[in-house]
N, C-alpha and C positions, 0 to 999 in steps of 0.2 A: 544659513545655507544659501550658495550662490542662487541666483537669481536660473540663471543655467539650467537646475538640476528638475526634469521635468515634474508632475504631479505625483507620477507611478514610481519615479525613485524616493519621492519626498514620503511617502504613503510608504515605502519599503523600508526608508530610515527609521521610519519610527516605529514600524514596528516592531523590527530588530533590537529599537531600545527596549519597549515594554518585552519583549522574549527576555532580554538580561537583565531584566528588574526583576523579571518573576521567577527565571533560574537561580538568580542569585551567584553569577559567574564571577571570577575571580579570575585575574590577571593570568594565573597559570594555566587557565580553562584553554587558552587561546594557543596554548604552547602544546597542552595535551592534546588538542583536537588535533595536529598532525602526525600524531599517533597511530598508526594501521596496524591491526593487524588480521591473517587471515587462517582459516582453520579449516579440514575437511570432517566433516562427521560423520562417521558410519554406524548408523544406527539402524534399525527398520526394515535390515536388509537393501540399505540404497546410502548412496554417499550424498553427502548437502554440503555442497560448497559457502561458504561464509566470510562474509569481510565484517571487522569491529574495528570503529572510529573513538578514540577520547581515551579517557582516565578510566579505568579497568575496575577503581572502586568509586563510581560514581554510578548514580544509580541509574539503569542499563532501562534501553527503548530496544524493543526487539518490534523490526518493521518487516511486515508479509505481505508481499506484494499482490497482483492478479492474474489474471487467467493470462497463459501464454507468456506472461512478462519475467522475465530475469530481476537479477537483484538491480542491474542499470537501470531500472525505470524507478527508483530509487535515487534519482541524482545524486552524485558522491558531495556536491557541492552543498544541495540540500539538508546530507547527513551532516557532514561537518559544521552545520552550521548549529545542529541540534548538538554534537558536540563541544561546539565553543561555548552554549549556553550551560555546562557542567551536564552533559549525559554523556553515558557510555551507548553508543548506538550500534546494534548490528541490524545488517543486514543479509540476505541469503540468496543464494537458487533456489525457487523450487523446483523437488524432481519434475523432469521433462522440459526445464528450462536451463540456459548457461551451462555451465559445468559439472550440473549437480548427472545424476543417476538419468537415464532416459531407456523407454520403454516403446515398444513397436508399436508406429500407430493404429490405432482402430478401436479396441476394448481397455480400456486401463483397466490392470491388475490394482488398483487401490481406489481408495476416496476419498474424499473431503476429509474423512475422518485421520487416516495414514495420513495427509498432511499436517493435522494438526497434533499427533505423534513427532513429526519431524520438526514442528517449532518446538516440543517439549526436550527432543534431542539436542535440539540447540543451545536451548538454555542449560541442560545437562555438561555439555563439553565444556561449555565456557563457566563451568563453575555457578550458576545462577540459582539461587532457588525460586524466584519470583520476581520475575519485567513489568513494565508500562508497554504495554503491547498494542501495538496499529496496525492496522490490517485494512487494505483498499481492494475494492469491488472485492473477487472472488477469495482472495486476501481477509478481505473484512466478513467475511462468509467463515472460513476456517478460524478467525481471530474468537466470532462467538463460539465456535464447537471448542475451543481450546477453552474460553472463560468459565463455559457450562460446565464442561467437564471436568476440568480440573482448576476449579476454583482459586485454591493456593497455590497456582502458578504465577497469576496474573494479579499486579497492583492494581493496576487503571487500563480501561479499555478506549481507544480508539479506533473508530469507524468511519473512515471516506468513502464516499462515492458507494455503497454498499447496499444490501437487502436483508429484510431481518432472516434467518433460521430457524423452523422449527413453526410457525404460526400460519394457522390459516389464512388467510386473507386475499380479497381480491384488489391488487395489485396491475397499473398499469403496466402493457408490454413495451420495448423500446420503440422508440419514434419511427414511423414511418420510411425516412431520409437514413438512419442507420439499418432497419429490417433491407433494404433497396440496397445498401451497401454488401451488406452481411450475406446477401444471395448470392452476391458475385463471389464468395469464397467456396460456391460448390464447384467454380469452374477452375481456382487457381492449382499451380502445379506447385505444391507445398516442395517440393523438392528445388524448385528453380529459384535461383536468387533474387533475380530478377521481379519473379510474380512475386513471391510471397513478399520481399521486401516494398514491393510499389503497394499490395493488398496492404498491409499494414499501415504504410502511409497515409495510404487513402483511407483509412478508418483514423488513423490520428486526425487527420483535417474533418471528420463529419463528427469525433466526440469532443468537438477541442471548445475551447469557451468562446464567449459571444462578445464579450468583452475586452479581448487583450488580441493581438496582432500573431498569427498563425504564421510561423516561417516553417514554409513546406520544404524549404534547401535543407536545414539543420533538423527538422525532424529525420528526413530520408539517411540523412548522415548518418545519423543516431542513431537508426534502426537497420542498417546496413552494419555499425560497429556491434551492434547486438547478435544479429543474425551470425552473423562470422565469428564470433566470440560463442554463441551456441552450438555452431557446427549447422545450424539448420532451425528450424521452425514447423517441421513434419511431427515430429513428438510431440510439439508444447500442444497440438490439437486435441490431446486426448483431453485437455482440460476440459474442453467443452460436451463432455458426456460422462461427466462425475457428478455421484449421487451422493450421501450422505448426510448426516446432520439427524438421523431419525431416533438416537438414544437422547437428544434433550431436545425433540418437539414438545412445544408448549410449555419449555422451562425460562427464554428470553424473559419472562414479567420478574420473575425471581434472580434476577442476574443480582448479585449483591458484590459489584466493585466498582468504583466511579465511572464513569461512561461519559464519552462528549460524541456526538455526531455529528462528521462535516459533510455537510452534501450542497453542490452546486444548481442554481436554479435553471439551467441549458442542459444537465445532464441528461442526455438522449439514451443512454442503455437501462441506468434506473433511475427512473423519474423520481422530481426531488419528494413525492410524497414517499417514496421508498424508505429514504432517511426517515421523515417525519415520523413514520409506522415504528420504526427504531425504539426514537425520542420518546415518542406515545404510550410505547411499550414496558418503557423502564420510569418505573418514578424515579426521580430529584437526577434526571440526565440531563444534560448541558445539549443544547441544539444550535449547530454553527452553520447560516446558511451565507454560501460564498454567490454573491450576485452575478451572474451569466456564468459561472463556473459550470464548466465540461466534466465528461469523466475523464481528467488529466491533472496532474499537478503541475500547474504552469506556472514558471517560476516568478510572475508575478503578485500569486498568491500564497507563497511560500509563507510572507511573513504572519498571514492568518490562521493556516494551520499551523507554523511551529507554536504560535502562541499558545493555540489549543491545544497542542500537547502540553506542553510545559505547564496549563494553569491545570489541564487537567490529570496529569502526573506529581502536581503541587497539593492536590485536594486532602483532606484529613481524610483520613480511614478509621 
């Protein structure tokens, strides 16, 4: 490797190899992975907008994103990359994000639970009887109510940036520097582009990692192509006043499907003993802690979580 190529790309190479040692990818993987396709699902009474990356019979990663985020916080590059290591990858709207279904804000008509309905509808259109399923922060909240509940849905479960469902426990609140952040969104005008798009940036820079280099230009970018591809960011609010998860309180210890948990040790919305409580929770769970990692998937730790999906989508059942 040239001399050139800094520490953080050298750290990337490699771990892109160990991701295609443990996929076990094949020449044609790389061909399939430009593969798109996309699909609307009407199920639940609301339509789920959907994108699927790869080979159609290779065995499928169904990724649920978080609170307010569309399937783009999903990076396409990201998926493909889970693609080229032999999976079938989708990814989604949730209702009140993107293109999917959106409801008026204030009281959401559903919960946690209707969401986690809409990943099973997912997997229904596209022919699936059972994913490797990931789920980050509010994401990784619905990923458990879908494992608990419906067991044989789900191969393997993955959990970023997330908090457990269903257990009591006294749990750290978000950091100080994000609750200071997060107050200021009593004052934004969810309707202006402007505010909500600068609000959200400004929260990408206070949950972003401690460790890798924050470009606040291409976040803004990014969340400006998002906003405008959602029509708005007034809807996706309802996320933050949804309840559920109360039919498998105190089932998390009996979760019976491979589990890895990735949580970053800078994450300011749930502190990394969040994760921990996860791992704690489930015997023989894989615990993946990403050093100054935020609540963000920064593409310079791509190569740590693809791996942990892949070893933990590889696991014997």
């Amino acid at each position: 490797m040239p001399d050139h190529i800094n520490t953080t790309s050298r750290r990337r190479f490699l771990l892109s190899a160990a991701v295609l040692a443990v996929f076990g990818a094949t020449p044609g993987s790389k061909a399939m992975a430009s593969e798109t396709t996309t699909k609307t699902v009407r199920a639940n009474g609301v339509e789920i907008v959907t994108e699927a990356f790869g080979d159609p019979s290779a065995p499928p990663v169904l990724l649920i994103m978080g609170a307010m985020a569309s399937m783009l916080w999903w990076p396409e590059d990201f998926c493909r990359q889970i693609a080229v290591s032999g999976r079938y990858v989708i990814r989604y709207d949730n209702r009140d994000t993107g293109l999917s279904t959106r409801f008026a804000p204030g009281k959401p008509p559903y919960s946690m639970d209707d969401m986690a309905q809409d990943a099973i509808a997912v997997l229904d259109a596209y022919g699936i009887e059972k994913a490797h399923v990931v789920g980050m922060s509010l994401g990784g909240m619905i990923a458990q109510i879908l494992a608990l509940s419906v067991p044989g849905r789900v191969a393997s479960l993955t959990l970023i940036s997330t908090t457990p469902v269903g257990l009591d426990l006294d749990l750290p609140p978000p950091s100080p520097a994000y609750m200071e952040h997060a107050a200021t969104g009593e004052s934004v005008d969810w309707s202006d582009r402007a505010q909500a798009t600068g609000f959200i940036a400004g929260e990408a820079r206070v949950i972003a990692s401690t460790t890798h280099p924050h470009d606040a230009v291409k976040t803004l970018s990014f969340i400006e192509r998002d906003y405008d591809r959602s029509g708005g960011y007034l809807s996706a609010t309802n996320h933050f006043m949804l309840a559920g998860g109360e039919a498998v309180k105190g089932k998390l210890p009996g979760l019976n499907v491979p589990l890895t948990v990735i949580h970053g040790t800078a994450d300011p919305i749930f502190q990394i003993v969040h994760g921990k409580a996860i791992a704690d929770a489930v015997k023989g769970s894989t615990y993946v802690v990403v050093e100054g990692g935020g609540h963000e998937l920064h593409e310079d730790d791509w190569g740590i979580v693809i791996l942990a999906i892949a070893k933990n989508s590889a696991a014997p059942r």
